[in-house]
C-alpha positions in Angstrom: 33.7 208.5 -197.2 35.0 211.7 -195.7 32.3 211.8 -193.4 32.7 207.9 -192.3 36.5 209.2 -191.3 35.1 212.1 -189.4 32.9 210.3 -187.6 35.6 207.0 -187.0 37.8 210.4 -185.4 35.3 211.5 -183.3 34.4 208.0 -181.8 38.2 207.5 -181.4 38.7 211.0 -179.8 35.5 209.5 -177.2 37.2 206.6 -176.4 40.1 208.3 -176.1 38.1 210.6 -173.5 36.7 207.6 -171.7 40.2 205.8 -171.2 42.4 208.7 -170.1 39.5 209.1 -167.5 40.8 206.1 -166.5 44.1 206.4 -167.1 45.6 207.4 -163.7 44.6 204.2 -162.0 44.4 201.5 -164.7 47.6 200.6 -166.4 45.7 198.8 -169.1 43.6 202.2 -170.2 47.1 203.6 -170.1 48.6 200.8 -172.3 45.8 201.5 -175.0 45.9 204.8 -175.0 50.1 204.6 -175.7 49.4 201.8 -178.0 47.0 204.2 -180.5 49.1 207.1 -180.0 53.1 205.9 -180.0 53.6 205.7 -184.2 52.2 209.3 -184.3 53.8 210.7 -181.2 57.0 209.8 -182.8 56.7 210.5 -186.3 56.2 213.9 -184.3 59.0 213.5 -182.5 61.2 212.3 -184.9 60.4 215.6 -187.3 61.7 217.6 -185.4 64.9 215.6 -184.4 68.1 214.8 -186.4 68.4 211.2 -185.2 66.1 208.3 -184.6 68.0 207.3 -181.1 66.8 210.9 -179.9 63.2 210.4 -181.2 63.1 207.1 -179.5 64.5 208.7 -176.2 62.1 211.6 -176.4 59.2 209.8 -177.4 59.7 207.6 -174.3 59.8 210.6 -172.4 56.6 211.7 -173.7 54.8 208.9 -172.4 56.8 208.6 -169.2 55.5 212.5 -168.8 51.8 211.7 -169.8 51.4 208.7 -167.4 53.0 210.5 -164.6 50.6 213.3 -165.2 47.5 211.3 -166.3 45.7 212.7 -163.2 45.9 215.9 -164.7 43.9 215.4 -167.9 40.7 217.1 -167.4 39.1 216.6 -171.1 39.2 220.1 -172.1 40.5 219.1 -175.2 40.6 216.2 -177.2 43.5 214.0 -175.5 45.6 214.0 -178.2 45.9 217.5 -178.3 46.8 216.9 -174.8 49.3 214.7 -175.8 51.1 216.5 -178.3 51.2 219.6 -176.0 53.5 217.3 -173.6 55.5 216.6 -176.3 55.6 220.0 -177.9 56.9 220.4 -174.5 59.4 217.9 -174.0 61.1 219.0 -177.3 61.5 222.4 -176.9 63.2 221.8 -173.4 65.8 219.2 -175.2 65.9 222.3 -177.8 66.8 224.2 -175.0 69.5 222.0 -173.5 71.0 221.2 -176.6 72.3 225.0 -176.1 70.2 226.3 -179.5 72.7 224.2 -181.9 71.0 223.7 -185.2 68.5 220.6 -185.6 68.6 218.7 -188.8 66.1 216.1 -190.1 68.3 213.8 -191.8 65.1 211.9 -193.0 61.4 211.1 -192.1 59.8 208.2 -191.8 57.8 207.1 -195.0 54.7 206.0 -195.7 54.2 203.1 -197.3 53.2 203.1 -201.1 52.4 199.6 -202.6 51.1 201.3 -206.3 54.0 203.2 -207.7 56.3 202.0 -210.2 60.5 201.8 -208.8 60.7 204.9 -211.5 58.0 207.1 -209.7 59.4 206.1 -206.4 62.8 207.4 -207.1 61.1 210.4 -208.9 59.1 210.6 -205.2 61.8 209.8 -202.9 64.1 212.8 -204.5 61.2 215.3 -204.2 60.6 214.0 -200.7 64.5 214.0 -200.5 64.9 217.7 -201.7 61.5 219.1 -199.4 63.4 217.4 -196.0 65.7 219.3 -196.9 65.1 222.6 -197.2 62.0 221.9 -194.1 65.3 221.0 -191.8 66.5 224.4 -192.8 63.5 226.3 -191.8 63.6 228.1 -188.2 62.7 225.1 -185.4 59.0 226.8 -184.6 58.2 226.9 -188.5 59.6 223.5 -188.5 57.1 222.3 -185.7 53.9 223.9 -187.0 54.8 222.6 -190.7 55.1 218.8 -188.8 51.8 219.0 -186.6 49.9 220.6 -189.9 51.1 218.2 -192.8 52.4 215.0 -191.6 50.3 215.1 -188.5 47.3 217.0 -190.5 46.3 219.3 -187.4 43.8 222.2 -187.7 45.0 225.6 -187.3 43.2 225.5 -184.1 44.8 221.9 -182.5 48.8 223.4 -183.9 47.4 226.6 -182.0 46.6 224.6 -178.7 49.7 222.5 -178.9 52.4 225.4 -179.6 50.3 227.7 -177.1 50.4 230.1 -179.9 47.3 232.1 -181.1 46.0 231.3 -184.5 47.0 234.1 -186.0 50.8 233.9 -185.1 50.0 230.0 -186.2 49.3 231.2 -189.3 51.8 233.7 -189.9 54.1 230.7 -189.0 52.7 228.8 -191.6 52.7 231.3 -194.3 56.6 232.3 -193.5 57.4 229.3 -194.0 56.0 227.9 -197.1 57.6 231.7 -198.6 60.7 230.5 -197.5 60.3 226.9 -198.6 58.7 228.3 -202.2 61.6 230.7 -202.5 64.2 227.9 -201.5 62.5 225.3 -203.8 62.2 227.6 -207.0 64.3 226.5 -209.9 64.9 223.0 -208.9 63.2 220.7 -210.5 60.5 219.2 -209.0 58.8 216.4 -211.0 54.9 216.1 -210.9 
């Protein structure tokens, strides 16, 4: 099963290839290509924001970027990748303009769970509640590599690629800040 998954990736990361090859001069390859990207781009997007308005803006931003540079793509990574690296981009310079004030993620967007029962799902939504949380308090570059490797589920290498950090300083990220969200999270209750 894990392998079918792999192998359903890899044929979407080729097609992904073969349209942003023709990207730049075929609105239509474009409009795919935004179409299989747009919920993950802004569940991105919107992790590292306080507000859905600004996700929404920024995410249209993204795109805006990535069609206006389409030409540039040259496939040296998967597009994706590519993708995420505008908007890795795009948000640190709004982080930038916003003149370093705080940003806090009031709430993520959920995935849908048709199986628990309304007692586990309040039990679940004030785990998920109390982890936003303290991940809103963490420092905005732990922040972004905790985003691209959980909810986006990016190697090491692609949160490497995408923050232009080595994998080493991706990984010390990584570890600082599930330290600080272990130490901030011990002695609350967190039911299993």
């Amino acid at each position: 099963m894990e392998l079918e998954a792999r192998n359903e990736n890899v044929l979407i990361e080729e097609r992904d290839d073969v349209l942003a090859a023709r990207a730049p001069h075929d609105f239509d390859a474009f409009g795919e290509l935004y179409r299989r990207h747009l919920d993950r781009i802004y569940r991105f997007v919107r992790s590292q924001v306080a507000d859905s308005s600004t996700a929404e803006d920024l995410t249209a931003q993204i795109f805006f970027k990535a069609m206006a540079s389409a030409g540039s793509f040259r496939g040296e990574a998967a597009y994706h990748s590519w993708l995420y690296r505008i908007a890795h981009n795009v948000i640190a310079t709004w982080g930038r303009q916003r003149a370093r004030t705080p940003l806090v993620v009031a709430s993520l967007p959920d995935a849908e769970d048709m199986t628990p029962s309304p007692a586990t799902q309040v039990i679940h939504g004030e785990q998920r509640e109390m982890v936003r949380a303290q991940v809103a308090q963490l420092p905005p570059a732990q922040r972004e590599v905790i985003a691209l490797r959980y909810l986006e589920d990016f190697s090491i290498e692609e949160v490497a690629d995408v923050t232009d950090r080595s994998r080493g300083a991706v990984r010390i990220l990584l570890h600082r800040a599930r330290l600080r969200l272990r130490r901030s999270l011990e002695g609350k209750e967190l039911h299993r």
